[in-house]
C-alpha positions in Angstrom: 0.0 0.0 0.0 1.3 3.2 -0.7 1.0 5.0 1.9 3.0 2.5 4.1 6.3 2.9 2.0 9.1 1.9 4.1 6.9 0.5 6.5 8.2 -1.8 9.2 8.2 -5.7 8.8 8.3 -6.6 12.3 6.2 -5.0 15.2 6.1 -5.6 18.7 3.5 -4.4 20.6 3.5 -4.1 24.8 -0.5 -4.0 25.4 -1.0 -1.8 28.3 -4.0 -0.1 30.0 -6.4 -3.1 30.3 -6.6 -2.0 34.0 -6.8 1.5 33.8 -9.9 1.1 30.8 -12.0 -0.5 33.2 -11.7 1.2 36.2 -12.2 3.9 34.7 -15.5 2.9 33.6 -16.3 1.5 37.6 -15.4 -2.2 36.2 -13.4 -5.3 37.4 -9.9 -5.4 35.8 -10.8 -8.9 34.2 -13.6 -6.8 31.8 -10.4 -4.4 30.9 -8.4 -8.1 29.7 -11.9 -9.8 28.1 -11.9 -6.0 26.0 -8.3 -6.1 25.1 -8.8 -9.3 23.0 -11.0 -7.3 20.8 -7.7 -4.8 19.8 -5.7 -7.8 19.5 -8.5 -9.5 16.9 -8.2 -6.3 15.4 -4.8 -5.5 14.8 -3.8 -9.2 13.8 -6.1 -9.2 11.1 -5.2 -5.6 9.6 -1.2 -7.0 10.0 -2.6 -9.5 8.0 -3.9 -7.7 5.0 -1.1 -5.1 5.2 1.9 -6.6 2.6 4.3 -5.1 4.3 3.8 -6.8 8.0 5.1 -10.0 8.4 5.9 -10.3 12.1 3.7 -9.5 15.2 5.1 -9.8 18.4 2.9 -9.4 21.5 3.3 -9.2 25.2 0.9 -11.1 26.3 1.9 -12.2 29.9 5.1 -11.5 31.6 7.2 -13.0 34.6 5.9 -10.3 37.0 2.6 -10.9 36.4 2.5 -14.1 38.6 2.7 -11.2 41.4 -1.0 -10.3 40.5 -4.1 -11.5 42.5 -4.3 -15.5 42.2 -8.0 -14.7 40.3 -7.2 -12.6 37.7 -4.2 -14.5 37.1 -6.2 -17.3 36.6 -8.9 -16.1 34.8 -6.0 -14.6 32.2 -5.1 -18.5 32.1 -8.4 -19.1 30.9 -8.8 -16.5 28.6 -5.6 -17.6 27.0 -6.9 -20.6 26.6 -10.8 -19.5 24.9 -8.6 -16.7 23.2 -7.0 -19.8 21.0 -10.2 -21.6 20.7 -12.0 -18.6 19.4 -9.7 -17.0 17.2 -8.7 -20.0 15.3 -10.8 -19.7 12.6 -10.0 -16.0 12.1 -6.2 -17.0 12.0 -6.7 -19.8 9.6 -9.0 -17.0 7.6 -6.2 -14.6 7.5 -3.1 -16.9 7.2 -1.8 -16.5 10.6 0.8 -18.6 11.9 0.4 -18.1 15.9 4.2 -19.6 17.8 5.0 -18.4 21.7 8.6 -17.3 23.3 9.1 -17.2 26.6 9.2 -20.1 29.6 6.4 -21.5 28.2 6.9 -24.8 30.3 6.3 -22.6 33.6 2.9 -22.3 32.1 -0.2 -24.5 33.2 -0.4 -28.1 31.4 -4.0 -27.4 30.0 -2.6 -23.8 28.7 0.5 -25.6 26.7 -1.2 -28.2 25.3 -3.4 -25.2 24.0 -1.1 -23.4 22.4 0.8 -26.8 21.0 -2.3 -27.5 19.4 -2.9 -23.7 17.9 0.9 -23.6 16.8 -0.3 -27.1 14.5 -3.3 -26.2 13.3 -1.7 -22.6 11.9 1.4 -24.2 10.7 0.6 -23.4 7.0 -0.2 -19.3 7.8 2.5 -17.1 5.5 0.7 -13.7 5.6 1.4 -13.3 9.3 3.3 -14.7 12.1 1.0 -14.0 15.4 3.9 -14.7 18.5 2.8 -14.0 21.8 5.5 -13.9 24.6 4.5 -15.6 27.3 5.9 -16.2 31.2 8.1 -13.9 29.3 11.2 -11.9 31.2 14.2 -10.3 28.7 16.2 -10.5 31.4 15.5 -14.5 31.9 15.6 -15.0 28.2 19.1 -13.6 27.7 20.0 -16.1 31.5 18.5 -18.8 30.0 20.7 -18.4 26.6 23.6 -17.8 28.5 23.2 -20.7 30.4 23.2 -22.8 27.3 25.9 -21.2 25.9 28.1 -21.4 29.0 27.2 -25.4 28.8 29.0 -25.5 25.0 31.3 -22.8 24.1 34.6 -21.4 25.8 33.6 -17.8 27.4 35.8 -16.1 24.7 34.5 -17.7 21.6 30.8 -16.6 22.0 29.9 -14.0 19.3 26.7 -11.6 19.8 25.5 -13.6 16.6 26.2 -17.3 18.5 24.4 -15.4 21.7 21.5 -14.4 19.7 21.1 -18.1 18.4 20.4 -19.3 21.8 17.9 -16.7 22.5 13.7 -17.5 22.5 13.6 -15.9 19.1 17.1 -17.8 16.8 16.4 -16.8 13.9 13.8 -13.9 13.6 14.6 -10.7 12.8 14.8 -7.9 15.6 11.5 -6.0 15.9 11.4 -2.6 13.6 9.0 -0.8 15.2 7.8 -1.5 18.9 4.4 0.3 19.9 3.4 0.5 24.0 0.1 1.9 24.3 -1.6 3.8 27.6 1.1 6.2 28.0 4.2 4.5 29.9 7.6 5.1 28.4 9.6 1.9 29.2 10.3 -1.5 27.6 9.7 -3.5 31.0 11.9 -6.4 30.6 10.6 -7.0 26.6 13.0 -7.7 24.3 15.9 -5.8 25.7 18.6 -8.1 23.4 16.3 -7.0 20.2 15.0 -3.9 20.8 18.8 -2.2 20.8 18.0 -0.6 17.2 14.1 -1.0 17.2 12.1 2.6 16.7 9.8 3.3 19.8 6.4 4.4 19.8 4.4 5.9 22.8 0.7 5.9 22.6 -1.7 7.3 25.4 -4.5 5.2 24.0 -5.4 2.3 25.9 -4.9 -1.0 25.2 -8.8 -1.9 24.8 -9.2 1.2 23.0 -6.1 1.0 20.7 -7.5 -0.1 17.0 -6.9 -0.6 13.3 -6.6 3.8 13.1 -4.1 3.8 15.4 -2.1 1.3 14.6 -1.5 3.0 11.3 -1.0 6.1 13.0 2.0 4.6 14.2 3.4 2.7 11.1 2.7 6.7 10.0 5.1 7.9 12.1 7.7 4.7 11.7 7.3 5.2 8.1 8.8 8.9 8.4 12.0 8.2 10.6 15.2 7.5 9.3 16.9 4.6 10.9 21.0 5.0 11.7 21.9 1.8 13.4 24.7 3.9 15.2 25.9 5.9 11.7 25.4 9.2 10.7 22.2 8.4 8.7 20.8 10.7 6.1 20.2 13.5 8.6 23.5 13.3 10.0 
């Protein structure tokens, strides 16, 4: 589409605000989560038309979340779970192939043997890669690949591209444009390895608010940046 020229490939999204959405209107916070799947429906799908999207990376549940109230952390569990059930078709529809990173075996059985079966059934989607990180820390990603690392390779023949081999996402390229919505300005522990080059964009929508509009709004603004990777760029 034209008016997405030089328009990123990969985006990573943290989804924020759920909370805030519904007590702001006198809610519980599970009605904020349960409304948040509607933007996620939403913005898979249009990545999914758009030619120029391959890649969408969500944060769907981190490590610190286990810190939340036993209920909603359960109920998130479950909506995991119908989310998958539910949105299959439309992924299947659209040519989505959904995959996970993160700690995924810290997760309930019932909840892996979920998204097992959703990874197989979507196997065959090329438009769009859906990955949602889950149980998901940067910090015990980059532990974890160390850990394998320091298991197989002398200290001082490990290369930042051997490192990033052994990392939760080998072999997909770094995110080009990472969107937070509800305001915060912070990566909180997602993709710190990736992100080192990756353009930022802040939002003050919220999460369950945060549609197909504004999601261009922010390939917009990626689409008028010029990227240096540490040179002088065009700008200089």
């Amino acid at each position: 589409m034209a008016e997405f020229q030089n328009a990123p490939r990969h985006i990573a999204i943290i989804m924020d605000g759920n909370g805030r959405w519904a007590r702001a209107r006198g809610l519980p916070r599970i009605k904020g989560h349960q409304k948040g799947v509607d933007s996620i429906r939403d913005v898979v799908t249009e990545c999914a038309r758009l030619d120029s999207v391959d890649r969408l990376t969500l944060y769907a549940f981190s490590r610190e979340n286990w810190r939340r109230p036993r209920i909603e952390v359960d109920f998130l569990m479950r909506l995991l779970k119908r989310f998958c059930h539910r949105e299959l078709k439309t992924m299947l529809d659209n040519g989505v192939h959904f995959t996970t990173i993160g700690a995924i075996s810290g997760l309930p059985d019932d909840v892996q043997k979920v998204l097992r079966e959703t990874e197989r059934s979507t196997a065959a989607g090329a438009r769009l890669t859906l990955c949602l990180a889950l149980n998901y820390g940067a910090r015990d990603e980059i532990v974890r690949a160390a850990r394998r690392l320091a298991r197989r390779h002398e200290p001082a023949k490990i290369t930042e591209e051997e490192f990033a081999r052994n990392l939760d996402t080998a072999g997909v390229p770094d995110p080009d444009l990472l969107i937070r919505t509800a305001g915060e300005k912070r990566l909180s522990n997602f993709l710190l390895w990736q992100a080192s080059y990756t353009e930022l964009y802040f939002t003050d929508v919220l999460w369950p608010d945060f549609r197909k509009k504004d999601l261009h709004d922010a390939i917009k603004d990626y689409a008028r940046r010029v990227r240096k990777f540490g040179g002088l760029g065009d700008s200089q």
